[in-house]
Structures are given as C-alpha cells and as structure tokens.
N, C-alpha and C positions, 0 to 999 in steps of 0.2 A: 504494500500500500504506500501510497506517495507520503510521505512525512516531512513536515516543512515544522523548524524549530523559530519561532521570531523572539526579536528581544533579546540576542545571545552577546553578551559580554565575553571581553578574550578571557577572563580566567572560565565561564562556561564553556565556551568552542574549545579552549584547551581539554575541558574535564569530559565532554561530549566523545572527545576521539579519544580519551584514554577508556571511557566505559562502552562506547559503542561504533568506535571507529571500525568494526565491521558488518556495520550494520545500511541499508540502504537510506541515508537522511540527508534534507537540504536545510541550509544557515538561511535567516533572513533576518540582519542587525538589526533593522528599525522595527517598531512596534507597529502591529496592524491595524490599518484604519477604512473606511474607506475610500479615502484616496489612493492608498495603493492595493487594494483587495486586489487587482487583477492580479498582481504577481507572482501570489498563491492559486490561481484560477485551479488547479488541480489536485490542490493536494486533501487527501482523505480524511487525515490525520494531523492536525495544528497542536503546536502546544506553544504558549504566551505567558510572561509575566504580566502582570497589574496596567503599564502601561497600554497595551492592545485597546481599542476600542471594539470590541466585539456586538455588533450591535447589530440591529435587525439589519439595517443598513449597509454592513458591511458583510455579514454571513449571507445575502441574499447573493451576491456575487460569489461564490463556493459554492458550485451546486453541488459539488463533487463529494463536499464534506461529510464525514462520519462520526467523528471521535475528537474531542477537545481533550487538550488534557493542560490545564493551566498548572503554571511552577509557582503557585500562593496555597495559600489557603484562601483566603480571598476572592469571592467569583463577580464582584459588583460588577467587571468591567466585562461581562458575558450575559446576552439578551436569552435566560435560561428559558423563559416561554416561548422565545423562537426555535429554541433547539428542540422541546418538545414536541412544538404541532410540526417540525421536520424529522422527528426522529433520529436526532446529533447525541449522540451519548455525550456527557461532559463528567469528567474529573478532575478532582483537587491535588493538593497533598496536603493533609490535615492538620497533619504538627510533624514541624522541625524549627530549629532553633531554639530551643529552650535554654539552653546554658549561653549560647552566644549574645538570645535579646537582652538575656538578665543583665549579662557582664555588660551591654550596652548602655540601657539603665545607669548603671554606676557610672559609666564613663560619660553618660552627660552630668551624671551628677554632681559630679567631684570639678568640672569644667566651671560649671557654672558656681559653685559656691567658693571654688578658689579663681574664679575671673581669670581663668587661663590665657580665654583669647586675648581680652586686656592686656595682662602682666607678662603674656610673649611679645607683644609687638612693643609695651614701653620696651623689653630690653633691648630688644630688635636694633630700637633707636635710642639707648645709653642711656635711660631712665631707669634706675633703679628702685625712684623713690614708691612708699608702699601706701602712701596715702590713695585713702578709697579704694583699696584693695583687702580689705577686710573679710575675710572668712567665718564658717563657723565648724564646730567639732559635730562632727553625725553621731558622736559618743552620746547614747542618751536621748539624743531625737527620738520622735515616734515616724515610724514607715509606715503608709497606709495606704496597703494596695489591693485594689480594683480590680478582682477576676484573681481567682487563685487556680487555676488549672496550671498545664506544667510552666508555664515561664513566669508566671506570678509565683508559684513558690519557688522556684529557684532564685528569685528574685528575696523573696521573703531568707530562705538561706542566707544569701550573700548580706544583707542587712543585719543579722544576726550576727556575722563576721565583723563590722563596724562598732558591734554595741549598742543598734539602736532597738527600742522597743517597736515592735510589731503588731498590724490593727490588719486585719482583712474583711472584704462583704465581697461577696456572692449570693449569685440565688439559689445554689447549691452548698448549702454549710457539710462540710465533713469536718465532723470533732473530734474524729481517729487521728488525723492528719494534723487538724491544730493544733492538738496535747503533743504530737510528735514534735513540733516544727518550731514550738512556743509560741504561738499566735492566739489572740481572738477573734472571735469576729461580730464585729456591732454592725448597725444601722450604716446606710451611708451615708444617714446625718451626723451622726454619732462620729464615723472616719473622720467626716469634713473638719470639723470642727476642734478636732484632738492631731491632727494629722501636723507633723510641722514639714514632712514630703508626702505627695501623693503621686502614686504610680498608676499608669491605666492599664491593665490589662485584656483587653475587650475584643468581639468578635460580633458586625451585625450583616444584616441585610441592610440595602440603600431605604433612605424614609422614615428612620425611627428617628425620636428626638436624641440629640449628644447626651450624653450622659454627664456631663459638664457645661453648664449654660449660666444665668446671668443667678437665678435662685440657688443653683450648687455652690457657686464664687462668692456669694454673700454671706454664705454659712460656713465659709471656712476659715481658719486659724490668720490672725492679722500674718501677712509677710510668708508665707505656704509658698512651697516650690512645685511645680507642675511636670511630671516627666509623661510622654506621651509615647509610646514604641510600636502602638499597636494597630487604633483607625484611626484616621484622621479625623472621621466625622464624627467621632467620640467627643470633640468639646467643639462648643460655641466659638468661633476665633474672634469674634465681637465683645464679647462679653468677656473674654481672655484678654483680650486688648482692652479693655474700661479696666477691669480689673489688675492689670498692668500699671496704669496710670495713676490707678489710684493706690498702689500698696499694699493694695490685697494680695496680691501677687506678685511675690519678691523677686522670681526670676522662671522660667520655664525653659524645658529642652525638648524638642519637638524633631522625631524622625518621620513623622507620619502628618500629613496638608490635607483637607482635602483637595480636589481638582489638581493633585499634582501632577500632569500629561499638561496641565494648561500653564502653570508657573513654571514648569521643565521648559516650556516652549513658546514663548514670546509670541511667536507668529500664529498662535491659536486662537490672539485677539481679533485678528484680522481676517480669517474663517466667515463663511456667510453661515454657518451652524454652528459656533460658539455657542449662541446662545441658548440650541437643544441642549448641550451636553455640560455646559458650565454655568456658574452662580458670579457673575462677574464680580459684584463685592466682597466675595469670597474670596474670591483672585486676589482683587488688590488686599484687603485685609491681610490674606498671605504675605504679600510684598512686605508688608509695612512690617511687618512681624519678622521678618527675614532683618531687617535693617534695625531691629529696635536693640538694645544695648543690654537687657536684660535676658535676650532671650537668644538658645544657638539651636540652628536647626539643623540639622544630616539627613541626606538625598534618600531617604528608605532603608541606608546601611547596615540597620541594625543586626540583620540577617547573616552578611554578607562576608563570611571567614571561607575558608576553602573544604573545613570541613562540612558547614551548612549547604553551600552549594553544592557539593558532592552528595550529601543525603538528598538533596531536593532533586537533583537528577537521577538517583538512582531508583526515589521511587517513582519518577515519571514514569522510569523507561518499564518499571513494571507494572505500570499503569498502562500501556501501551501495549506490552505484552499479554495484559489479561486482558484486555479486550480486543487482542486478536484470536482469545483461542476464545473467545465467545462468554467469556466469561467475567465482563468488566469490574474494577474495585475502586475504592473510595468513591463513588459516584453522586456527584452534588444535583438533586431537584428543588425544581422553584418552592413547590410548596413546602420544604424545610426551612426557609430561610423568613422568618416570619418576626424576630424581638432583640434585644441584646442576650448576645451569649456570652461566656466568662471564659476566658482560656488563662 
C-alpha cells in the first residue's frame, strides 16, 4: 500500500530508515493541507503530526485513502466524521513521553523562576549585576497538578525530588497511587488556590471550555506560576494575559498555543480560509505572549528527545502493520472524544 509519512523532521527521517528502511514508504517534510493535498493524491496510508490540516477539505482530495495513523495523541487536526461516512480507519498513539514531558515541566520551571533567559543574555553582554533577578527555592512550595495519568505523576515524582508538597485533581481519584506517591487530591478550587505552581496535564476534544479561564485565574494563589505541556486550548490566553498584568500570574511556560500551524506560519494570515480554521485574536494574543517578559514559550518540544521519537515511531509502524493484517489498534472515533480527559 502506498505510504506517505508528512511532517518528518531529520532526527524522524533518520529514525524512519533505521526502523523501516526496508520497508516501501514516501517522506513529505511539510504538513498536509489542502493546498498541497495533491501530492499525496495516492497514497493509502498517511500518517501526520498535529500540524497537518486534515480536514474534510483536504481528505476529499485522497480518494485513494485508507488508514491515518497520526504520531500524537492528539487527533483535533483530523475531520474524524469525514473519515467515518468514508470508511478511513484513523489511529493514534496514546501515550509516550511521560518521563521526557515531566522532565520538561521542570525545565520551564527552573527557566523561569531563575530568569534564565534574562540573566544569559545580561552576561552575554558583561552584566553581571543581579538586581531583578531574584528567584525563589521550590523547597517547600506546593505543586499542583492537573491530570494525574502517567506524565502528571511523573511529574508529581520529580516534584517530590525538589521538596515541594504535592496537591492533585482529577476526575478519576486513585488513592492506591496517592498514598504511594505522597499526594492528595482536593477540588480544583481547592488546587487553585493553595497551589504556588500549577501544572496542566490535560487531554480534550476541540469545543470544551479551557480548563483555565478568567474564574480559575481569580481563584488562584496571588503570584502562581503557570506550566502548560499538554493542550493549548487548556487555558484562556486572554484571561492568562489580564492575569499576567495584573500579578496574579507571576510568570508562565507554555509549550503548547493554540492555532499553533497559524503562529508557526505568518503567511496563514493572508489565506482566504484563515478565518474557517483560526481565532484571529487568539493568534495575536499568542504573539503578544510570545514577547511578554514573564513568560517563555517552546515550539511543542516537550516530546521531542530521540528516545520519545523513536517510541512514537515504532508504534506507528505497528499501527500500520495491524491494520494491514486487518486487524487495526489504538483506533480513535468521533464519538469518544466528547469532555476533558486527565493524562
């Protein structure tokens, strides 16, 4: 079957030919859209990261297609009700990264409360001096994170290596796990409000409200640090940005925008269908957030070690493999995707 990979990064294309370079498959660097849907016109079998615009609009152009198999977990950027009235099987890969997002986690953490970006470029340019560069000890803080499935507790782990005290909510409580882990788990008013970090851990369908908006940012601890690794569309960037302003929000690290296809790419303003697939003030609210002093943001990275990639590929290709012997797995339908889920 014709197999076309898009979205392939060289450390991917490298990992692609050491697990399946004998296998029959086509590279296509740039994410699918449709403007260039033709290029695919053949092939069976796609498989895309987050960026691909996979939309009714573009899969109309694939007559040929069979089988999705996206390298996320994440399937927003796939029209799954097109794929059913055509009969398109689509799969995920459910979880990988757990140790790599957590560790990512920290490493905005530690970024922003010791003003890294800051205090590399004073010395850059022979600034030594340390005023306003003031930190704080995570000895003692409370970590309060949002989604305990496996990157939220790994995450909760590594917090515990800091010293700090630990708060979880979910809508699935396990207290086998919290006695293990030393956590508990409150309200997520209760988090808000005791939390002096909050982690999001989160998984939705497009169209739920963020789980972070201008009533969550009101009720949290004065000067709260914001770490996002998971959806973008998990918080308000409005309401993140007012509450920036005013203090409420001491500083934030954000690997996850939404409409990041449209902030990656300048030129999506200029689209005569911008405005189907993006929130323009969303766009700029990004911008502005990108430039703001308090906050540092990384391109989706959080994934992105050569071990995670390498798991994310190897269960594509056996996501590929079992739906060639008729037997497909991890398989995402529309109607699962219905609230926030906690990972």
């Amino acid at each position: 079957m014709v197999t076309i990979f898009c979205e392939v990064e060289e450390l991917e294309a490298d990992t692609l030919l050491k697990l399946y370079g004998d296998l029959d498959y086509d590279v296509f660097k740039e994410p699918l859209n449709a403007d260039n849907a033709k290029r695919c016109v053949d092939a069976e079998i796609i498989s895309t990261f987050i960026y691909s615009d996979l939309s009714r609009k573009t899969l109309e152009q694939l007559r040929n297609l069979k089988f999705i198999t996206t390298r996320s977990r994440s399937v927003d950027h796939i029209d799954l009700d097109y794929c059913a009235e055509k009969d398109i099987a689509v799969s995920n890969v459910p979880a990988y990264g757990e140790h790599t997002v957590a560790e990512h986690v920290f490493c905005l953490l530690l970024a922003l409360n010791r003003q890294l970006p800051k205090v590399v470029q004073q010395t850059r340019e022979g600034n030594f001096s340390l005023r306003g560069v003031t930190g704080f000890d995570l000895y003692g803080k409370t970590f309060g994170v949002i989604g305990t499935g496996a990157i939220g507790l790994r995450a909760i782990e590594i917090a515990h290596g800091f010293g700090m005290n630990v708060l979880g909510h979910d809508v699935q409580v396990r207290p086998d796990t919290a006695k293990k882990l030393g956590f508990g788990y409150v309200s997520l008013d209760e988090l808000l409000a005791r939390s002096d970090v909050v982690s999001l851990h989160v998984s939705t369908a497009s169209g739920n409200r963020p789980v972070l908006g201008e009533r969550e940012f009101s009720l949290m601890k004065e000067g709260a640090t914001i770490i996002n690794t998971s959806r973008g569309s998990a918080i308000d960037l409005k309401a993140l940005l007012q509450a920036l302003s005013k203090g409420k929000v001491r500083a934030a690290g954000l690997d996850v925008l939404p409409d990041e296809p449209a902030i990656r790419d300048d030129a999506e303003f200029l689209r005569e269908s911008f405005s189907e697939h993006h929130d323009a003030a969303t766009v700029l609210t990004s911008h502005a957030l990108l430039r703001h002093k308090n906050v540092i943001v990384t391109p989706h990275s959080a994934f992105y070690t050569h071990e995670t990639v390498e798991s994310i590929l190897r269960t594509t290709g056996e996501n590929i493999e079992a739906y060639m012997a008729g037997q497909p797995q991890n398989v995402v339908r529309a109607s699962s995707l219905l609230k926030w889920q906690f990972k």
